[in-house]
N, C-alpha and C positions, 0 to 999 in steps of 0.2 A: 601497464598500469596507466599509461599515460592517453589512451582511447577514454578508460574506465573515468578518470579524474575530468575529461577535456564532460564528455557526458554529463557529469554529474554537475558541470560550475553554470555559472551563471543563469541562475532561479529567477524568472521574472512573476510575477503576482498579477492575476485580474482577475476579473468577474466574468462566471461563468452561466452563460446563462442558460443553458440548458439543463445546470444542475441548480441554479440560484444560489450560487455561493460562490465565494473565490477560491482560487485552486493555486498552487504556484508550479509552476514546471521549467525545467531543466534544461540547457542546450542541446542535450540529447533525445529532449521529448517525452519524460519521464514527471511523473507527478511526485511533488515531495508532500506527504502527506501532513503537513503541518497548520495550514488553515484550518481556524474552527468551522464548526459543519463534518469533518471527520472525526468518527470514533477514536479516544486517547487509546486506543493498543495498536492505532497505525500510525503512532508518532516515529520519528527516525525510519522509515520505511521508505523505499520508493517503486513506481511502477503504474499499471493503470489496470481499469477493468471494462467490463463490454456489459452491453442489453444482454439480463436475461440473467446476469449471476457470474460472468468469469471475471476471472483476475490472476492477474502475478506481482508479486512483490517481494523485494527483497532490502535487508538491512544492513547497508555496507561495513558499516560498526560492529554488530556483533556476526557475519557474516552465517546469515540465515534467509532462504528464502523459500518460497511456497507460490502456488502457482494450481488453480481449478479452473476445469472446463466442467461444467453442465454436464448432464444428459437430459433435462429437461428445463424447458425456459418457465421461470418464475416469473408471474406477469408484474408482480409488484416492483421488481428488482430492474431498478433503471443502471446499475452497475452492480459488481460483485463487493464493492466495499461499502456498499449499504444493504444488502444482503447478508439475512442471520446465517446462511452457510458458510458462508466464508469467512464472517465471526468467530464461527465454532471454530471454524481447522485453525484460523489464527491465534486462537485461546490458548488451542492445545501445540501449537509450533511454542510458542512464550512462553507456555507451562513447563514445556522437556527441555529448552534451550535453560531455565531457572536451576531444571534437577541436576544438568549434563555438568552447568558452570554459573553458579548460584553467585560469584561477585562480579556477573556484567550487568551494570547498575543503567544501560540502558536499556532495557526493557523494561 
């Protein structure tokens, strides 16, 4: 546990300019999804994505994570967390993580 915690500490915050927003990321190199500009169902999340629609993220808290590769690049999708596919799978990962244990009040 002691890799997982040293990873996850020390969040620095800037502006990012290739997405035009600020991002905060992690000693480990990991985006904590918490700057506005990110969609509210990637709150308590962390993880990153690539051109074209992929992403992995995971929630140390209620310990769930999800992770898509493409088979086809969406041109609009400058990452997979602005990307409505990844949207979706993330809807329905928060949907069944609700049904499985309906009092983890972070999601």
């Amino acid at each position: 546990k002691l890799v997982h915690d040293l990873a996850h500490s020390e969040p620095v915050s800037k502006f990012d300019h290739a997405l035009g927003m600020s991002t905060t990321f992690t000693k480990g190199g990991w985006c904590l999804f918490e700057d506005e500009g990110w969609d509210d169902m990637f709150k308590g999340y962390v993880g990153w994505g690539g051109y074209g629609g992929s992403m992995f993220a995971w929630n140390p808290e209620n310990e769930t994570g999800v992770a898509y590769t493409m088979n086809g690049t969406y041109f609009k999708s400058v990452m997979g967390f602005k990307d409505d596919r990844c949207k979706y799978l993330m809807r329905h990962l928060i949907d069944a993580v609700k049904k499985i244990s309906p009092t983890r009040s972070s999601l």
